[in-house]
N, C-alpha and C positions, 0 to 999 in steps of 0.2 A: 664142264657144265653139261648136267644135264635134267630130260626134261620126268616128270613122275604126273601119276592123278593124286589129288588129296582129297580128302570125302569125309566128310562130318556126317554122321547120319545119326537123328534123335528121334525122339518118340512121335514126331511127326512130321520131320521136315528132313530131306537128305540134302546137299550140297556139295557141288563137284566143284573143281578148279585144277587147271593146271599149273604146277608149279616147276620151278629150276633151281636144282639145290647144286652144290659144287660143295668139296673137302667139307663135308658135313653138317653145312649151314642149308637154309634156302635165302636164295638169290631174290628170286620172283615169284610172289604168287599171283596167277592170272584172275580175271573177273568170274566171280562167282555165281552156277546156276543153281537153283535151287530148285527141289521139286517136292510134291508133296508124296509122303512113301503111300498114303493110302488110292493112288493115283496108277500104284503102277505093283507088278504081283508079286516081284522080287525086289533086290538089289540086281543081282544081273540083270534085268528089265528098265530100270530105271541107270544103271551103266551105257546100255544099247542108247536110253534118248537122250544121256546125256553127249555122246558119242555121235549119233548125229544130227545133234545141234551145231556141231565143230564141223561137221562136215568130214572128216580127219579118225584114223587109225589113232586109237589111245596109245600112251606109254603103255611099255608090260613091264613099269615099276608103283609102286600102290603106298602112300599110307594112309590108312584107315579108321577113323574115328567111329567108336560105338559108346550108344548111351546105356550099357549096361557093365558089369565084371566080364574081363576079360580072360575067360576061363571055362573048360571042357569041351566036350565037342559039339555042342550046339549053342548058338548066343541066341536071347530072347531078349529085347529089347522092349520094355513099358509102352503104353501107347501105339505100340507099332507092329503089324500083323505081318511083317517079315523072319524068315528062320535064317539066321547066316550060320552057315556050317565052315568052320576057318580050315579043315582039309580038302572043302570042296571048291574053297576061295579061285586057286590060283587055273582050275582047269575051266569055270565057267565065267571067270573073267578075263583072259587070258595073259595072265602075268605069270613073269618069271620070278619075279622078288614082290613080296609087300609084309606090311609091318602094319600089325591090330593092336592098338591100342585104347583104352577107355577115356569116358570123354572130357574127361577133367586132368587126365593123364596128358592127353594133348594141349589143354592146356596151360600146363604147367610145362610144356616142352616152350609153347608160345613165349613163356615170359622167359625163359634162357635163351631164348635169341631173336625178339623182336626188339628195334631199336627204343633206347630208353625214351624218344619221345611220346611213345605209347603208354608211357605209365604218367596217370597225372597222381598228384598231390595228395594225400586226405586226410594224415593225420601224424604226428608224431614231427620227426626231423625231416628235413625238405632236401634230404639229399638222395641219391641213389640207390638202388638195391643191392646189400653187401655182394662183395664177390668172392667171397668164400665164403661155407656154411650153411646154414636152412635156411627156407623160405615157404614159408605156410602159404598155398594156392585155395581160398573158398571162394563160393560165390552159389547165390540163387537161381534157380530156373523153375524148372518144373518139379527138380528138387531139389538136396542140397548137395554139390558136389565138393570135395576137398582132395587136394591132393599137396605132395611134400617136395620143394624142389632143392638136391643136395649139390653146392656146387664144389669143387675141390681141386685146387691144382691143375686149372684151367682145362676142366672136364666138367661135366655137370651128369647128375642123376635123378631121376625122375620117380617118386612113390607113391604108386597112385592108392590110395584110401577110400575108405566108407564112411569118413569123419560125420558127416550129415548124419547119421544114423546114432551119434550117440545119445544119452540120457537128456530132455530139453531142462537147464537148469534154472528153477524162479528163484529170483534176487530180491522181489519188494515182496510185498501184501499183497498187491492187485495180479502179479503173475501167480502166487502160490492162489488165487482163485481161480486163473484161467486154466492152471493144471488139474484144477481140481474139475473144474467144467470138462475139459478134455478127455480128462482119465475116464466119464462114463461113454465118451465116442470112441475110444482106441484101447486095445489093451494095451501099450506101449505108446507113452506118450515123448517119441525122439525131438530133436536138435529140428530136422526139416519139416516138420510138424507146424511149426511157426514160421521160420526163418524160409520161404518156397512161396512159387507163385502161389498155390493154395493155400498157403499157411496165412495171408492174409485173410481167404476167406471163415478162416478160423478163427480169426482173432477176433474180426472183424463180428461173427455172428456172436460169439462170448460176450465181448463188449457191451452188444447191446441190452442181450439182454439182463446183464448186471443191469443196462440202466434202464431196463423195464421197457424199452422201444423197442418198434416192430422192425425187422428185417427186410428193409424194402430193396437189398440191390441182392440179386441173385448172380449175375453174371461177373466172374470172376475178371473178363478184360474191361467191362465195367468198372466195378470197383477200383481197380488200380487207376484207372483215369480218374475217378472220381476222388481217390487216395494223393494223388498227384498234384490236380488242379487244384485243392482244396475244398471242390463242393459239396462235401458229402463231410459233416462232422466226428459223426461214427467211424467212415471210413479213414479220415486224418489222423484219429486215434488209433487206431489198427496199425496204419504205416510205422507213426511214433513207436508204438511198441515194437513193430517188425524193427525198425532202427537198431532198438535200444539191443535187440537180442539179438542183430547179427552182427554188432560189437561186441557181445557175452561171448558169444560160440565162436570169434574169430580170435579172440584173447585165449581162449582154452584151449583152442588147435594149435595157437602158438607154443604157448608154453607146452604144450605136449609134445612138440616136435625139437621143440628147443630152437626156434628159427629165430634169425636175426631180424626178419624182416615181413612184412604180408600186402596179397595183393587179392583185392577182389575183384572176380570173376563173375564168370556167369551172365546170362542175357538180362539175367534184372540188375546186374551190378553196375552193367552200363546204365540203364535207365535211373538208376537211384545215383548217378553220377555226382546231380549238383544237389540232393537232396541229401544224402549223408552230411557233408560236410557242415548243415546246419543242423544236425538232430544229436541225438544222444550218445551218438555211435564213439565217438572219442572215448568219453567219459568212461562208458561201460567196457571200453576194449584192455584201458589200463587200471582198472579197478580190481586190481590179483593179489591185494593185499600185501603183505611184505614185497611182492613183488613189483610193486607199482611203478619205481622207481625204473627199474629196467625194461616195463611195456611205455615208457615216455620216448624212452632212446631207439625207440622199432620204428624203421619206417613203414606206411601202409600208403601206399597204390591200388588207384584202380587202371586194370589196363582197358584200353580205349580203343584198340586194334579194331577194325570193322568186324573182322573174320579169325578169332583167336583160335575156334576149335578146328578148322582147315588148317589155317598155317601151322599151329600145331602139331598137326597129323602132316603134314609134310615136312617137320622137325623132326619128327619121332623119326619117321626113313632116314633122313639126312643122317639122324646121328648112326642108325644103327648100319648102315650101305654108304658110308662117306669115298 
């Protein structure tokens, strides 16, 4: 057994923790600090205070979560005025091994080995996640992340995708209007367009003005409490729809992966925990036409983990330095 850093870092918030993985697994992951990256001028900067916070000499083993592609020699990350250079990783962090991974990559490492009491319920058969085969990893945040998890012959693999970025597809009347509203705000109107912490305020301002009312919530962590709580009509509608399409777009990622099974993710997938279950999301996730019959028999989880894209980032080292 032994001890690594695991480090979630997104468009605006970074997150250290110590963790203990042994023959490939993690053991432990310790209490998580959190910092804000616009707070501090690097990631090595923001390593320094997570460092001594502990008081304590970090491991010099590392895994790494990034909210961006994992790929070339400079990562840019949305929202976040950090440059991590992954040749320059191990000399000004000072580790001997670490492992970058994207951050829905992580996790989808999260759901191949946090205990299945982390996955609750949501839709379909009420039994556990196949253990051989796909497994479709979506979920909201700030945007829309997907990734593919292969398990086989008591090994597992991990493929991390751009699924959120596909084509946003309208089903009724009233989406083929919202596409239609949208197409004069984006030249490409994708899947996280809607389905993202912003994509409600998308809907949300569309909506109304189909019904000819004025736009009175401008702040987007507004709206979702007001989406939430129910006091905001417009906004209640917006969620319904946000529902109804992140069962469209996690039915499509399925079938596209050929997975047995699907688990939403993401920081809003927890939030919308007890609120799927009563919206439209079933319905439109097994609506694939001749296929229907086979999106009844999928199971769909949400994982519940406190900290999925850590521990996952200390999944991703375990598997690959067991």
């Amino acid at each position: 057994m032994r001890e690594i850093v695991a480090v979630d870092i997104g468009g605006t918030h970074a997150r250290f923790a110590i963790a203990t993985i042994e023959d490939g697994k993690v053991i432990t992951l310790g209490e998580a600090t959190t910092l804000k990256c616009a707070e501090h001028g690097s990631l090595a900067l923001a390593w320094e205070t997570f460092g001594r916070s502990l008081n304590r000499e970090l491991p010099r083993e590392a895994g790494i979560a990034v909210a961006c592609p994992v790929s070339g020699e400079i990562l840019k990350l949305t929202n976040n005025p950090w440059v991590i250079q992954p040749s320059q990783l191990s000399a000004r962090l000072h580790l001997d091994n670490f492992v970058l991974v994207n951050d829905f990559g992580a996790v989808a490492h999260a759901v191949a080995q946090v205990d299945s009491s982390y996955m609750k319920h949501l839709c379909g058969p009420d039994v556990d996640l196949p253990t051989e085969g796909a497994i479709t990893i979506v979920g909201p945040g700030t945007g829309l992340g997907a990734a593919c998890l292969l398990r086989r012959n008591d090994r597992y693999f991990v493929m991390e995708t751009e699924g959120g970025h596909l084509d946003y597809p309208p089903l009724d009347e009233l989406e083929d209007k919202i596409l239609k509203a949208l197409r004069l705000r984006f030249r490409r109107v994708s899947a996280e367009r809607i389905v993202s912490g912003p994509g409600l305020t998308n809907l949300y301002e569309v909506i109304a003005e189909m019904q000819g009312w004025p736009i009175t919530l401008r702040d987007n962590r507004t709206l979702w409490q007001n989406a939430l709580d129910g006091s905001d009509t417009v906004a209640v509608a917006a969620l319904e729809r946000f529902c109804l399409s992140l069962g469209a777009v996690s039915g499509d990622l399925a079938l596209a992966h050929g997975a047995r099974g699907v688990v939403i993710g993401g920081g809003l997938g927890l939030r919308l925990a007890d609120s799927l279950g009563h919206s439209g999301f079933a319905e439109r996730f097994v609506a694939k036409g001749r296929f229907e019959t086979m999106m009844t028999e999928m199971p769909v989880k949400i994982i519940t983990h406190p900290q999925p894209g850590l521990f996952g980032a200390a999944a991703a080292y375990a598997e690959a330095h067991p």
